[in-house]
C-alpha positions as CSV (number, residue, x, y, z in Angstrom):
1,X,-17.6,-16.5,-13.7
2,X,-16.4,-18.3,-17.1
3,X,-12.7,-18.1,-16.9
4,X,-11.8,-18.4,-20.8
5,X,-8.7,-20.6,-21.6
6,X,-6.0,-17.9,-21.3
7,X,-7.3,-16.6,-17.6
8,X,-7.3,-20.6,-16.7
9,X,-3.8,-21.4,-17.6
10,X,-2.6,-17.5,-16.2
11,X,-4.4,-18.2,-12.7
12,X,-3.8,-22.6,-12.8
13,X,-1.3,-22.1,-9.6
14,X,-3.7,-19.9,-8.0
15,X,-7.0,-22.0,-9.1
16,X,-5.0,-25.1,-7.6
17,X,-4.9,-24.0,-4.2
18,X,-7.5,-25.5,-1.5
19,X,-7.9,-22.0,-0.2
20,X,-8.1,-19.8,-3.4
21,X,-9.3,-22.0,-6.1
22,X,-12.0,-20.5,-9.0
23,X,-14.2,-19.5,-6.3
24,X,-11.2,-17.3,-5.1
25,X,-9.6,-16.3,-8.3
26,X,-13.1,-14.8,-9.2
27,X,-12.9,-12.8,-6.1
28,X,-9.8,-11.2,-6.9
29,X,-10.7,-10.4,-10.3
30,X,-14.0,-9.1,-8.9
31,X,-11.8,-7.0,-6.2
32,X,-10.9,-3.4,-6.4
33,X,-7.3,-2.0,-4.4
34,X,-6.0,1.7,-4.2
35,X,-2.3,1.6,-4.5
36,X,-0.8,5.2,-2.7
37,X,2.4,6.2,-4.3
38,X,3.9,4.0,-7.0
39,X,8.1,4.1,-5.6
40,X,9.8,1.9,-3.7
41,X,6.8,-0.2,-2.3
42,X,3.6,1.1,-4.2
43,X,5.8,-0.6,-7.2
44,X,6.0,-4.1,-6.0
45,X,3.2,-4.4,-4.2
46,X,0.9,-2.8,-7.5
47,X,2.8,-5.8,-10.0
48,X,1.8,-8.5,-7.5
49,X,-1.5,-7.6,-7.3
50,X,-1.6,-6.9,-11.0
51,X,0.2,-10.5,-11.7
52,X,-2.5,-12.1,-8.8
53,X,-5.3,-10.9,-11.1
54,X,-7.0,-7.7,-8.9
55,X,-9.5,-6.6,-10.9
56,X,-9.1,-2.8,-10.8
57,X,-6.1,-1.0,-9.1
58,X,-5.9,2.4,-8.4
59,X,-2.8,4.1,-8.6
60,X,-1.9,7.8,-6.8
61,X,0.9,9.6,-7.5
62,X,1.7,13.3,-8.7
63,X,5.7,12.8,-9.4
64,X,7.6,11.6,-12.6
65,X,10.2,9.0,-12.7
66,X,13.1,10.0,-12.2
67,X,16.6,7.9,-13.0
68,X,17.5,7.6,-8.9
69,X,13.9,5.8,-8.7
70,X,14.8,3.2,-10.7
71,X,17.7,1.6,-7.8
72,X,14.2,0.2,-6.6
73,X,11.0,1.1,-8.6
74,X,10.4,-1.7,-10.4
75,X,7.6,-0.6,-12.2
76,X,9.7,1.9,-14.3
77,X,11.8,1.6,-17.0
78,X,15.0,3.8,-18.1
79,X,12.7,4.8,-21.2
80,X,10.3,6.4,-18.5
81,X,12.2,8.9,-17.2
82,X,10.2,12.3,-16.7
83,X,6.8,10.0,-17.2
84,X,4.0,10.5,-14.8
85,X,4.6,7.2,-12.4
86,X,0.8,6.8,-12.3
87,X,1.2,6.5,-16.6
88,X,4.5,4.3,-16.4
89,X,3.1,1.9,-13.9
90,X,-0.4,1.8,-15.9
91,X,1.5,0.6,-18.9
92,X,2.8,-2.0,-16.7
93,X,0.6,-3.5,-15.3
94,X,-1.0,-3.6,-18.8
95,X,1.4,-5.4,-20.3
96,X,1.8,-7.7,-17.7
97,X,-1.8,-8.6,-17.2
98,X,-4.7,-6.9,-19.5
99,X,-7.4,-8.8,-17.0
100,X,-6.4,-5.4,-15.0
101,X,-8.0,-2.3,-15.3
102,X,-5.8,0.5,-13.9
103,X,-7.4,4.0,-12.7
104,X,-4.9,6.5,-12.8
105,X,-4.7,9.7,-10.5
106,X,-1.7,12.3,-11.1
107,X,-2.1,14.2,-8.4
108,X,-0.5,14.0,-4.4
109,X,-3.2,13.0,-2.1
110,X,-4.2,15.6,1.0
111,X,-7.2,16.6,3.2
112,X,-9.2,17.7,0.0
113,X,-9.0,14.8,-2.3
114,X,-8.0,11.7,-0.6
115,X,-11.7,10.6,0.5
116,X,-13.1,11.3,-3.2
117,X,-10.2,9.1,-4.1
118,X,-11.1,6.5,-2.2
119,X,-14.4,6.7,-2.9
120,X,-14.0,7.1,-6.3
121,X,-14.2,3.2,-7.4
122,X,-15.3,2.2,-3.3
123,X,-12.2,0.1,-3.1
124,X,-12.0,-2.6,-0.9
125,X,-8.8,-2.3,0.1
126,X,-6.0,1.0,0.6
127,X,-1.9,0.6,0.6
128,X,0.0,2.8,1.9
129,X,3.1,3.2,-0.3
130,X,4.0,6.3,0.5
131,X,7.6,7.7,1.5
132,X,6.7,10.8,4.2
133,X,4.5,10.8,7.6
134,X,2.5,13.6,6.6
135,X,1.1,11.6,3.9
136,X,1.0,8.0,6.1
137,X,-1.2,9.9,8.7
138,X,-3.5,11.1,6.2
139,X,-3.9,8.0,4.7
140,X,-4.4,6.4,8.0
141,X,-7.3,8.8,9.4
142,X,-9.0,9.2,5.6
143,X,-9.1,4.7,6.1
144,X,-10.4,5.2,9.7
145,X,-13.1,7.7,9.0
146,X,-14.5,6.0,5.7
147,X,-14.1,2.7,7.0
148,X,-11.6,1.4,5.1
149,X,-8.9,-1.7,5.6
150,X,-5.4,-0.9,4.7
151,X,-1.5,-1.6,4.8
152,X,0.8,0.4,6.2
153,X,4.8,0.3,5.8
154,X,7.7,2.1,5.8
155,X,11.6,1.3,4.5
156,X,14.6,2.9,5.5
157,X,18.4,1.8,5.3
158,X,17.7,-2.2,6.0
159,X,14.5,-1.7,7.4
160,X,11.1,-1.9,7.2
161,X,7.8,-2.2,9.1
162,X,4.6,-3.0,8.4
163,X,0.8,-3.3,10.1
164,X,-3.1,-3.7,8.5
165,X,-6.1,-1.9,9.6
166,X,-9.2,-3.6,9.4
167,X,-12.0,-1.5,11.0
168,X,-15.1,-2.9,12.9
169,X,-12.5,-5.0,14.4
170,X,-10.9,-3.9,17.7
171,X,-7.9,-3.5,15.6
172,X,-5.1,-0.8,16.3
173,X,-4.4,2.0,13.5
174,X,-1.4,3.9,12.6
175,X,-2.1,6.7,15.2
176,X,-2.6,4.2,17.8
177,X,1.1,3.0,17.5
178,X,2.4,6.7,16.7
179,X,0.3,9.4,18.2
180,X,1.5,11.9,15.4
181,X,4.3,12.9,13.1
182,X,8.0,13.6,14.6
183,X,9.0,17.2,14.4
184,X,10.4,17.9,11.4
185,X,14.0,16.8,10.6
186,X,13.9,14.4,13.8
187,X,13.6,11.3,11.4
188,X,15.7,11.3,7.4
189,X,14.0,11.2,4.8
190,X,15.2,7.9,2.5
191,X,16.5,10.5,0.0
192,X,18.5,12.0,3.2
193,X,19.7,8.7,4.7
194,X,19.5,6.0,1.6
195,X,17.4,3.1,1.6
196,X,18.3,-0.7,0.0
197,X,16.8,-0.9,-3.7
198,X,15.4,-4.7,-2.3
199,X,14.0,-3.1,0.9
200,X,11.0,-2.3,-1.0
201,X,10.5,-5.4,-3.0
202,X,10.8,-7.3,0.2
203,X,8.0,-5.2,2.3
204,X,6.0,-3.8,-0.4
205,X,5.4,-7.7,-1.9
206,X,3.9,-8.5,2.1
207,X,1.2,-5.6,1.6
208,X,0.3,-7.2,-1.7
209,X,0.3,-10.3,0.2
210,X,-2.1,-8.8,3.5
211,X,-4.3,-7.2,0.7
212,X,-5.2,-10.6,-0.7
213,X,-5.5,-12.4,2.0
214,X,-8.4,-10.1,3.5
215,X,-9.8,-9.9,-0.2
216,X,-10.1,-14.0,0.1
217,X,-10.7,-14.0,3.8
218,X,-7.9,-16.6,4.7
219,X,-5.3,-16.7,6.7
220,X,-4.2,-14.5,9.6
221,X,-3.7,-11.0,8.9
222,X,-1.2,-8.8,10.7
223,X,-4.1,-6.5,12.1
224,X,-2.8,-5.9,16.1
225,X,0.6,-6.5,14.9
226,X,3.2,-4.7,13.5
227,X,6.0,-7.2,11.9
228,X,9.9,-5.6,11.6
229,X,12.5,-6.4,9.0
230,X,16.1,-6.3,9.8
231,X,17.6,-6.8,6.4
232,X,21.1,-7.2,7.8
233,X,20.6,-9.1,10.8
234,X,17.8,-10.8,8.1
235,X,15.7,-11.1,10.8
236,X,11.8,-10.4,11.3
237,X,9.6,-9.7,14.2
238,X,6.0,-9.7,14.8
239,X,5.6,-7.6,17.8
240,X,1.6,-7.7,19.2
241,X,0.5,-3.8,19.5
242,X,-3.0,-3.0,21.3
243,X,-6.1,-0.6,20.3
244,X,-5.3,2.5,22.2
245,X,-8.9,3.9,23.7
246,X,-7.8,7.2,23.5
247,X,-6.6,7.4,19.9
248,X,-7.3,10.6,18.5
249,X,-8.9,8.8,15.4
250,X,-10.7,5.5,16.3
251,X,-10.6,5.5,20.3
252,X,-13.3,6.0,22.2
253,X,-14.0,9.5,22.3
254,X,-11.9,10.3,18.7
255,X,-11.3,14.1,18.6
256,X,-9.9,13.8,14.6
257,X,-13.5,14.3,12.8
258,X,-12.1,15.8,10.0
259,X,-8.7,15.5,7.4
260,X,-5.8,17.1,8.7
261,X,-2.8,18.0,6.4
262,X,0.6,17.7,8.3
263,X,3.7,19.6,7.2
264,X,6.0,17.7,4.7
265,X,9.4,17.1,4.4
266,X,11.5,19.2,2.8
267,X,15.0,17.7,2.1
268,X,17.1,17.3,-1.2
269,X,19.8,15.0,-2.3
């Protein structure tokens, strides 16, 4: 690739590194990521990339900004209240970096779209910035099926998790760590219980970072882990989780063959 003078002085501390360099940087611009649901961590973790130079980013969401988003959406502005996020972030990321092209899709994802989706522009990577466990488990099983590596995580209060799926690779998925979603009301919602505006800058910029990583094949990725985040003790952990066999979605004898849409969450502020 023939990097023009502007990309070489935008990507020079990428370009510099031993393990990126222009070999690298042409990867990433070459590279395709689906961003699902641009809030607290979809927003970080869409700039970074953006700033880093992906190629094309997807982004799926079907809500509007609204003035409470913007404690910790940093891809929204005051001026874009009652904007479609997937238009706010788009102009974004376009004024940040117009190497990027953005694919927008206003709409929620659920058992009948979410594989066209992600078919769509056959990106190479999925995160899951999503806010409910009806949507994380559908993203999870839509990744296993079509084969797809992604990020998981989820914020709450002062904390946050976090794990990557990579198939072919022995690795454990979402459902192997949590068999399915809790019964409904038996975990708040961060609308119901509050969450730390930084929260998401702080987890949502690590999926960026596992998304690149696999995109440049360095590095160790956090595939049969999941890593914690303790904001007030400001303490991490990287606690070593196994492939269950008899995971209902990539085990042995998988019984999930097809999407299945789990109930939302229904709670207001």
């Amino acid at each position: 690739m023939n990097f023009n003078d502007q990309q070489i002085e935008r990507y020079s501390r990428h370009i510099i590194l031993s393990e990126v360099g222009a070999e690298g940087q042409e990867k990433l611009l070459n590279s395709k990521v689906l961003v699902i649901g641009t809030g607290g961590l979809g927003a970080p973790a869409a700039m970074f990339l953006a700033a880093a130079g992906i190629g094309t980013i997807g982004l799926v969401d079907g809500d509007v900004v609204e003035l409470s988003n913007l404690q910790r959406q940093i891809i929204h502005q005051t001026k874009d209240v009652g904007k479609p996020k997937v238009l706010s972030g788009k102009e974004t990321i376009n004024e940040m970096n117009p190497d990027v092209n953005v694919i927008t899709y206003n709409t929620w994802v659920d058992s009948s779209n979410i594989l066209d989706i992600i078919k769509d522009q056959d990106y190479d990577f999925i995160i899951d910035g999503t806010d409910n466990f009806a949507a994380k488990f559908l993203i999870n099983d839509a990744c296993v099926l079509a084969k797809k590596p992604f990020s998981h995580a989820g914020i709450i209060q002062f904390s946050g998790q976090l794990t990557t799926y990579i198939p072919d690779n022995n690795t454990p998925c979402y459902r192997c760590i949590f068999k399915e979603p809790p019964p409904q009301g038996a975990v708040p919602t961060c609308s119901e219980a509050g969450v730390l505006g930084v929260m998401g800058g702080v987890v949502g910029t690590l999926q960026a970072t596992e998304a690149i990583k696999y995109i440049l094949g360095i590095g160790e990725s956090l595939a049969g882990y999941l890593l914690t985040y303790d904001a007030l003790e400001m303490e991490f952990r990287k606690i070593e989780i196994k492939h269950n066999k008899k995971c209902g979605v990539c085990g042995e004898e998988p019984y999930i063959k097809e999407l299945i849409d789990h109930e939302k969450p229904a709670c207001s502020l």
